[in-house]
SEGU-847133 format. One record per atom (N, C-alpha, C): residue in one letter; atom name; x, y, z. Coordinates in steps of 0.1 Angstrom, whole numbers. Atoms other than C-alpha are relative to their C-alpha. Example, Ala and Ser with C-alpha at 12.3 -4.5 7.8 and 13.67 -1.06 7.14 Angstrom:
resn name X Y Z
a N 9 -12 0 $
a CA 123 -45 78 $
a C 9 12 0 $
s N -9 -11 0 $
s CA 137 -11 71 $
s C -8 11 8 $
! end
This chain:
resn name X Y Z
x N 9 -5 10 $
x CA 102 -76 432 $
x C 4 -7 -13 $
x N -2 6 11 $
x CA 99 -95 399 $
x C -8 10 -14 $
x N 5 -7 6 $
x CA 89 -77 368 $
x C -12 -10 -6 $
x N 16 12 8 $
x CA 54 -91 347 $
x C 2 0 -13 $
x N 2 4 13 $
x CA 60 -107 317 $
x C -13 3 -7 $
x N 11 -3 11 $
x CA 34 -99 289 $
x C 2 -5 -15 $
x N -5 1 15 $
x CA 29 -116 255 $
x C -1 15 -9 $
x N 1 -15 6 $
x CA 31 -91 228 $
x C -6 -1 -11 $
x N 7 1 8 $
x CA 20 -79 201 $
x C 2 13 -13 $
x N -6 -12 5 $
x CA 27 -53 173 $
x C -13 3 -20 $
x N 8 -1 11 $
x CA 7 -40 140 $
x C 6 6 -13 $
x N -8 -5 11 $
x CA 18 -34 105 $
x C -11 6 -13 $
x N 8 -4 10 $
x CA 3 -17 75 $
x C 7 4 -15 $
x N -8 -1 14 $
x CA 12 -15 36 $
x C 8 -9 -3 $
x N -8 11 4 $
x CA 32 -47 32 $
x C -2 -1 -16 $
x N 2 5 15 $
x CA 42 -54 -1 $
x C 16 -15 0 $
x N -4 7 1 $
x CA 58 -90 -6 $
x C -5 -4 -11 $
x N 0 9 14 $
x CA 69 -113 -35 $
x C 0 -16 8 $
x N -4 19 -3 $
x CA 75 -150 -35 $
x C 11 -1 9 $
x N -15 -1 -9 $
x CA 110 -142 -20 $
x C -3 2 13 $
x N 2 -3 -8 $
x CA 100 -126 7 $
x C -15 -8 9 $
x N 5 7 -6 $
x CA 72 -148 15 $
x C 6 -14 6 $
x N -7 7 -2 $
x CA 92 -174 18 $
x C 9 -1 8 $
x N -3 -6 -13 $
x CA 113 -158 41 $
x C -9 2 14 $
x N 7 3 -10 $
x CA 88 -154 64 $
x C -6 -13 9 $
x N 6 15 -8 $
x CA 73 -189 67 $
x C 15 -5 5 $
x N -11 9 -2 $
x CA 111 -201 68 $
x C 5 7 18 $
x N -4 -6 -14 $
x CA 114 -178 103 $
x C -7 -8 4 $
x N 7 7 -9 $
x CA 86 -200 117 $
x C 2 -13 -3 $
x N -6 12 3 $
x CA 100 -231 102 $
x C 7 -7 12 $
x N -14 -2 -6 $
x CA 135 -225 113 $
x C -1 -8 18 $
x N 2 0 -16 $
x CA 121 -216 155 $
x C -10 -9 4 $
x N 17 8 -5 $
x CA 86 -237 156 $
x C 2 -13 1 $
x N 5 14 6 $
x CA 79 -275 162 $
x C -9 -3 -10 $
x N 14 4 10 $
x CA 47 -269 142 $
x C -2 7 -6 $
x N 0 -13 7 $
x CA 37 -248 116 $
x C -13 0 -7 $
x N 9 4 9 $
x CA 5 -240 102 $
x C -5 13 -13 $
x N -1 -10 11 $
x CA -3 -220 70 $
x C -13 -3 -7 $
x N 16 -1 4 $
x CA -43 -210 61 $
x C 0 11 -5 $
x N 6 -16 2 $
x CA -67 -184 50 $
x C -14 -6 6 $
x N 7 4 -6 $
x CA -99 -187 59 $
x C -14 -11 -1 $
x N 7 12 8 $
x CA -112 -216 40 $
x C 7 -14 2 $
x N -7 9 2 $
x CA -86 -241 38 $
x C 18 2 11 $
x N -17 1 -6 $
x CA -51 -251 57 $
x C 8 -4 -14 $
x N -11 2 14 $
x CA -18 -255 29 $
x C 12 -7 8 $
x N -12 4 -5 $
x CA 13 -277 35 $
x C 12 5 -1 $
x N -11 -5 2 $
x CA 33 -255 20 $
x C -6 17 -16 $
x N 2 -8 7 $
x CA 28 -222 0 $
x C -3 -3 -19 $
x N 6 8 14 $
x CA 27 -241 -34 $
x C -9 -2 2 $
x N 11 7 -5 $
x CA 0 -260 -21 $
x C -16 15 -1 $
x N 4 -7 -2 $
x CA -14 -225 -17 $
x C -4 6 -14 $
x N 0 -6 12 $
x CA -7 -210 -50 $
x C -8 -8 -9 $
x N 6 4 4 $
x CA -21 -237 -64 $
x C -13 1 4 $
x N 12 -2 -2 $
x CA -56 -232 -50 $
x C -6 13 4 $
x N 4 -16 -4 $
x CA -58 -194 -47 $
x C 4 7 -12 $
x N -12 -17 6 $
x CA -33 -173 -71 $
x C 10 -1 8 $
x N -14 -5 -5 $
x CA -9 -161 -68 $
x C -2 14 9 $
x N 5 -6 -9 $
x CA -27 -131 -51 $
x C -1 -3 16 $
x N 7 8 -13 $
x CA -29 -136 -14 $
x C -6 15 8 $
x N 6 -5 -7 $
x CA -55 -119 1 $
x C -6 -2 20 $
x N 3 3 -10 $
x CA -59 -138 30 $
x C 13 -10 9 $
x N -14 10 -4 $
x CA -28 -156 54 $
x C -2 -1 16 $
x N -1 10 -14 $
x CA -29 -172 88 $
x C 11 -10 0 $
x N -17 8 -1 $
x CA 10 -185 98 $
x C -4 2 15 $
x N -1 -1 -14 $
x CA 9 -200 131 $
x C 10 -12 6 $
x N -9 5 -4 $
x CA 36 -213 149 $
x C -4 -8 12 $
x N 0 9 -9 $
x CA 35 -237 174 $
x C 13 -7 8 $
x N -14 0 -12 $
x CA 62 -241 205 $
x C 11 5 -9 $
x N 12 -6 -5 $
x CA 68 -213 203 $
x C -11 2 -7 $
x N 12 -6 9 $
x CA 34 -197 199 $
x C 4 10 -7 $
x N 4 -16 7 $
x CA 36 -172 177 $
x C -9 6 -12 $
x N 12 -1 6 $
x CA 7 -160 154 $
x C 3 12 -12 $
x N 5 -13 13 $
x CA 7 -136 122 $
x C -10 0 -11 $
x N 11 0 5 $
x CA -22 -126 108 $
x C -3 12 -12 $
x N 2 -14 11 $
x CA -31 -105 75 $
x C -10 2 -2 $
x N 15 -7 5 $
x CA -62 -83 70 $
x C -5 -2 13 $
x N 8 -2 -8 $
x CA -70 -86 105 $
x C -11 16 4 $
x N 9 -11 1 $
x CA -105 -62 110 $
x C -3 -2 14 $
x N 3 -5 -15 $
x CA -111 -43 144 $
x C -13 14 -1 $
x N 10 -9 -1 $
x CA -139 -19 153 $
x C 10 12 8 $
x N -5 -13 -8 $
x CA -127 13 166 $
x C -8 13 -4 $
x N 10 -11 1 $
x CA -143 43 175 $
x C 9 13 1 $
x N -5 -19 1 $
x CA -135 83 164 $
x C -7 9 4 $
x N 8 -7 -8 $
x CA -152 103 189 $
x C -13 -11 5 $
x N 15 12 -5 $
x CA -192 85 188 $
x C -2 -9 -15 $
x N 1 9 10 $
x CA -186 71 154 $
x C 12 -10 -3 $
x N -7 17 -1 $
x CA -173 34 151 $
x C 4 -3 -11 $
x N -7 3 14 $
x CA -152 24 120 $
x C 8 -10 -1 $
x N -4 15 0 $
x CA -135 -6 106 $
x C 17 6 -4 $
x N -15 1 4 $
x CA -97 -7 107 $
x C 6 -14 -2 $
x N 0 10 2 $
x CA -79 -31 91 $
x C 18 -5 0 $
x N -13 5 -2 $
x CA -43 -43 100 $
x C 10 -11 -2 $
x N -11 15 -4 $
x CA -13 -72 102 $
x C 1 -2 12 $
x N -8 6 -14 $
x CA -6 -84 135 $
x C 6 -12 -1 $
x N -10 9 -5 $
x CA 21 -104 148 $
x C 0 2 16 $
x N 3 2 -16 $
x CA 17 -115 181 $
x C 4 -16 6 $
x N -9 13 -6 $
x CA 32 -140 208 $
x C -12 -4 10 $
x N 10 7 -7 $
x CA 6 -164 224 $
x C 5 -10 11 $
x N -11 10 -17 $
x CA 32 -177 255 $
x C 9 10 1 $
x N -10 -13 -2 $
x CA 55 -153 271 $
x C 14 -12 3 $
x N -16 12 -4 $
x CA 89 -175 268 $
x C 9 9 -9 $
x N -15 -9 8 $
x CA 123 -160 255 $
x C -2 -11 -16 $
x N -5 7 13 $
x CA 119 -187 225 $
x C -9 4 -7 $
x N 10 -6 10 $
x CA 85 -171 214 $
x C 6 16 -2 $
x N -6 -17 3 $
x CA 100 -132 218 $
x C 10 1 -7 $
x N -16 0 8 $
x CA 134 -140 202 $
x C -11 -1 -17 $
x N 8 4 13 $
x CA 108 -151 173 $
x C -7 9 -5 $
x N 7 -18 4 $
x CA 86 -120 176 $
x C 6 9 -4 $
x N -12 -9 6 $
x CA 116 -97 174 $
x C 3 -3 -14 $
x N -8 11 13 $
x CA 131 -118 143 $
x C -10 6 -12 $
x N 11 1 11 $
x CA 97 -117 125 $
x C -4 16 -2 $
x N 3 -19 3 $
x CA 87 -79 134 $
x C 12 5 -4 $
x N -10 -3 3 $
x CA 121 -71 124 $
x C -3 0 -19 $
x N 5 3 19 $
x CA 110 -85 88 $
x C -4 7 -1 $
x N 15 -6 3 $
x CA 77 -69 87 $
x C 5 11 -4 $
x N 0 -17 5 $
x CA 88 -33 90 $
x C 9 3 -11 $
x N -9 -4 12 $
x CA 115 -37 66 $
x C -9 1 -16 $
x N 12 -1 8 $
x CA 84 -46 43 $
x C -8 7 -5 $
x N 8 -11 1 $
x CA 65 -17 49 $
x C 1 9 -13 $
x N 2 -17 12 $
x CA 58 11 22 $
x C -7 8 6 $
x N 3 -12 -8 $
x CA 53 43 27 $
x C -17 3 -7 $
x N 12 -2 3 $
x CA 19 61 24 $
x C -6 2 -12 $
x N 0 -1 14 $
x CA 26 72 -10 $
x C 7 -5 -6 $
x N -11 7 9 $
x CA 42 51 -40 $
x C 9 12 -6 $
x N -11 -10 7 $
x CA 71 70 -52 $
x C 0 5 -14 $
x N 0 -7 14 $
x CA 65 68 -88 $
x C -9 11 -6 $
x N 9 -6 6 $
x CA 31 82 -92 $
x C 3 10 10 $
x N -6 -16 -9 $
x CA 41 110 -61 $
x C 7 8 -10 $
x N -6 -10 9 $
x CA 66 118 -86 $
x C -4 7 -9 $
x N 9 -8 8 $
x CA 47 126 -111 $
x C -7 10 -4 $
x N 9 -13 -4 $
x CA 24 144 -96 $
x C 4 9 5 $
x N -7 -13 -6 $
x CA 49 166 -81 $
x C 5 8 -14 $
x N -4 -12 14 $
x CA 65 176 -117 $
x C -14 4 -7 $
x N 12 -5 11 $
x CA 26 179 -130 $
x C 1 18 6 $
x N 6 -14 -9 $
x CA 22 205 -101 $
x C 10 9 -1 $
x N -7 -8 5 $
x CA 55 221 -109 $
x C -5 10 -11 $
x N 7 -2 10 $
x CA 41 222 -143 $
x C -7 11 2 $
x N 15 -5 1 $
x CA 9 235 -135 $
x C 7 18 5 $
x N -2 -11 -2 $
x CA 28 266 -113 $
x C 8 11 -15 $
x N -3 -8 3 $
x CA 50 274 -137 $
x C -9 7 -14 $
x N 16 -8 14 $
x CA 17 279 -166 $
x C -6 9 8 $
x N 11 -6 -9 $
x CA -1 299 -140 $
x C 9 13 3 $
x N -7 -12 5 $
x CA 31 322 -139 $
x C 5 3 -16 $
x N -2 -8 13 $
x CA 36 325 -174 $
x C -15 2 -8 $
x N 14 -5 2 $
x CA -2 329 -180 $
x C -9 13 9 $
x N -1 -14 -7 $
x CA -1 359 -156 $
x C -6 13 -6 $
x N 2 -18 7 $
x CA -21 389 -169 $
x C -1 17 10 $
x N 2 -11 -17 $
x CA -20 423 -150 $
x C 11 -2 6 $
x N -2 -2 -14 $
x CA -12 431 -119 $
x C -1 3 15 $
x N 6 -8 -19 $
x CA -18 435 -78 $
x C -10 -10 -5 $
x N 15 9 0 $
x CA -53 428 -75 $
x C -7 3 -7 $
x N 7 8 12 $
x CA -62 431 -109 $
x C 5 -14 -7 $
x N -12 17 11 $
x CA -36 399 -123 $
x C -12 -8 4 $
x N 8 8 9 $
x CA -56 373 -138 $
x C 9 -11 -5 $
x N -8 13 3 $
x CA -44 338 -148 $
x C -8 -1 -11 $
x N 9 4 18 $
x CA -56 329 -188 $
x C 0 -15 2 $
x N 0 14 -1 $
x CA -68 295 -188 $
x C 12 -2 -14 $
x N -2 10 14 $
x CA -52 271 -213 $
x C 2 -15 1 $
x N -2 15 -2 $
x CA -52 235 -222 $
x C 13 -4 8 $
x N -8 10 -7 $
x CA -23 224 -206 $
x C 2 6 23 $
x N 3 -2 -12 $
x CA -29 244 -174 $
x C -8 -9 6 $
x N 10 9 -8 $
x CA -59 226 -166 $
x C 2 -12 -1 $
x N -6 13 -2 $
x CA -44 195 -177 $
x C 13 -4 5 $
x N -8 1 -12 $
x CA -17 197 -155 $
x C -5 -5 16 $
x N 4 -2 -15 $
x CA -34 204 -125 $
x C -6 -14 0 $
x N 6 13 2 $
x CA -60 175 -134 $
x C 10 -17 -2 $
x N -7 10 -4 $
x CA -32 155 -138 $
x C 10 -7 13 $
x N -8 4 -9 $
x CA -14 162 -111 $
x C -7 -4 12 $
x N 11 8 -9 $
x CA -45 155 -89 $
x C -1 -17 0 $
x N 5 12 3 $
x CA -52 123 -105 $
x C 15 -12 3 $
x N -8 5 -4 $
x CA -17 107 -102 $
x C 7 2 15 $
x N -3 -7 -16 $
x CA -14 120 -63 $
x C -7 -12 1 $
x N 13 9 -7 $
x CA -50 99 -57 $
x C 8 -11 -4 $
x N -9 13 4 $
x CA -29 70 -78 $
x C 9 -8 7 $
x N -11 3 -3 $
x CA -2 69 -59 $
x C -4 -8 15 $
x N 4 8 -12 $
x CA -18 64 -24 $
x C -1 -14 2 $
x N -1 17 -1 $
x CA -12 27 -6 $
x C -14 2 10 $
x N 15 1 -9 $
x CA -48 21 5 $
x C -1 -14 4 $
x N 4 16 -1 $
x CA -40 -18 9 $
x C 18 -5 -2 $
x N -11 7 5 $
x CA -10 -43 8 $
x C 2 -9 -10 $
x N -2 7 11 $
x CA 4 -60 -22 $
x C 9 -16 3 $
x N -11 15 -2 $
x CA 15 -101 -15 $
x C -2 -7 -10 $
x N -2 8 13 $
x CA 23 -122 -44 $
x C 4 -14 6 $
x N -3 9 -1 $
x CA 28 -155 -46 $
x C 15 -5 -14 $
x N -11 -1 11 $
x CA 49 -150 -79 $
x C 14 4 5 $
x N -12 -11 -8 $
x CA 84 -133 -74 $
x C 2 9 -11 $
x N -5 -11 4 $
x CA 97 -104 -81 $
x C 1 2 -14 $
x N -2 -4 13 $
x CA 107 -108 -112 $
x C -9 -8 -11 $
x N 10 2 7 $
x CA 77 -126 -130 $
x C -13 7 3 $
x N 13 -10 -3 $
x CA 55 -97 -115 $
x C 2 8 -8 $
x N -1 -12 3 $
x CA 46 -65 -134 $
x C 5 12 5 $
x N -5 -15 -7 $
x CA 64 -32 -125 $
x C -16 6 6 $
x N 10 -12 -6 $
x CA 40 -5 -111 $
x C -4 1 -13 $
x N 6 -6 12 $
x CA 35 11 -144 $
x C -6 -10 -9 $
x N 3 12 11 $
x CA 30 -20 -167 $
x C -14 -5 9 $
x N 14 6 -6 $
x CA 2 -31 -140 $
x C -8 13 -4 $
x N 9 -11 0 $
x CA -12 5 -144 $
x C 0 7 -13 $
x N 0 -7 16 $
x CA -4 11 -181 $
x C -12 6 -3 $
x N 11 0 9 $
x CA -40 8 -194 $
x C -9 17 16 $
x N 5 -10 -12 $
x CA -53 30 -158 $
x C 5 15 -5 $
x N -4 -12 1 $
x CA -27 56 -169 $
x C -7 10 -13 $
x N 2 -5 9 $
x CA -35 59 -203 $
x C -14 7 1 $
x N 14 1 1 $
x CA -75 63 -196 $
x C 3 20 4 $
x N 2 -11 -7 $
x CA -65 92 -171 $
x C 7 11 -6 $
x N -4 -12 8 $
x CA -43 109 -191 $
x C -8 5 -11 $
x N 7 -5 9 $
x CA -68 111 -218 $
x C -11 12 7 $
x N 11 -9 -7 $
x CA -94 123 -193 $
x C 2 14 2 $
x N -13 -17 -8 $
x CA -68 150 -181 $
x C -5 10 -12 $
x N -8 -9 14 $
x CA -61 161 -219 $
x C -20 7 3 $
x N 14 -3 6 $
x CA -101 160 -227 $
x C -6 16 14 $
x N 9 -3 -12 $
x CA -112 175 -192 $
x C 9 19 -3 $
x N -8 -12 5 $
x CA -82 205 -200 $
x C -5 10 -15 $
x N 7 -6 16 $
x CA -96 212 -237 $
x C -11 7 4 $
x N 13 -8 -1 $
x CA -132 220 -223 $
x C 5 11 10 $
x N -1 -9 -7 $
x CA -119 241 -194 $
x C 3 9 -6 $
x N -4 -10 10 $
x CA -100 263 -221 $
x C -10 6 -7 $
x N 12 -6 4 $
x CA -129 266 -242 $
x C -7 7 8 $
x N 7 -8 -11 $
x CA -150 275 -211 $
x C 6 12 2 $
x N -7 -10 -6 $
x CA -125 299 -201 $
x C -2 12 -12 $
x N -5 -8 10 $
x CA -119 311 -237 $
x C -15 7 -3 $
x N 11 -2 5 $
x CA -159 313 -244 $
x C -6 10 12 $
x N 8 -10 -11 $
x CA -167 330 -211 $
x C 4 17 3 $
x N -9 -13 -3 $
x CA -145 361 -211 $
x C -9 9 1 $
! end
């Protein structure tokens, strides 16, 4: 009895790379490949420069394919899948081995090894945080705006209650990774998180303040 080889295959989601770390990657299929090819879905590149120069520094689109071994990594790949009788677009990374040889799997290991180190989590940490001291916030206005008691207590609006909560909603939705971030810049000629989302933050914090003012009035005008 022999067992059955199978190529493989694995899927990733939320990648966030820089220049460094792209560069790392192509250099795994460098390194193991006779051939190397590096696309999106317009153009082939001889080398990530090559890239940068005719895209950005954004990369929204990447095709790294190796040759002896095969091995294939793909970004933004889109698949149909169905949730019960309704059909929906999912959209992934795959890394996948197109020859079952120990010189393509040693490479798949290697490379998915990368990947997941890459990964981010569902929520970005800074704007979570935030939104966790808003919502702190928000409880502890809600116990010291306490009127009464049992089941007559009553909560008193006030501006910063409702602009808490409103905030702490709004930097929660912020926070969420709905997509992966690859640069072609590195690390340290990219914007932080906040510095990209300076002008976003400020808008919403105004919104918060303003949206908190009228709820008070309302609250205060409706008694």
């Amino acid at each position: 009895m022999k067992p059955i080889r199978h190529t493989k295959s694995a899927r990733f989601y939320y990648l966030k790379m820089y220049r460094e770390e792209l560069d790392q990657l192509v250099g795994f299929f460098r390194e193991a490949c006779n051939g190397l090819t590096i696309s999106d879905s317009k153009n082939r590149y001889e080398s990530l420069d090559e890239m940068q120069s005719q895209v950005g520094s954004r990369v929204k689109e990447l095709d790294i394919q190796g040759d002896n071994p095969a091995v294939h990594f793909l970004l933004n790949k889109t698949e149909i899948v169905f949730t019960g009788t309704s059909p929906s677009q999912a959209t992934f990374h795959e890394l996948r081995t197109e020859e079952i040889t120990d010189a393509a799997d040693n490479l798949f290991y290697r490379v998915g090894e990368f990947l997941t180190a890459q990964q981010q989590p569902r929520f970005r940490q800074p704007g979570l945080t935030v939104s966790i001291l808003l919502g702190i916030v928000f409880l502890l206005l809600c116990i010291n705006n306490k009127e009464g008691s049992g089941s007559n207590a009553t909560i008193r609006y006030s501006p910063g209650l409702i602009a808490s909560l409103i905030g702490a909603l709004i930097f929660l939705l912020g926070s969420i990774n709905s997509s992966s971030h690859l640069s072609l810049k590195t690390k340290r000629d990219s914007p932080s998180f906040f510095a990209k989302n300076r002008e976003d933050f400020a808008k919403q914090g105004i919104i918060a303040i303003i949206s908190g003012l009228v709820g008070w009035l309302l609250g205060h005008f409706l008694k």
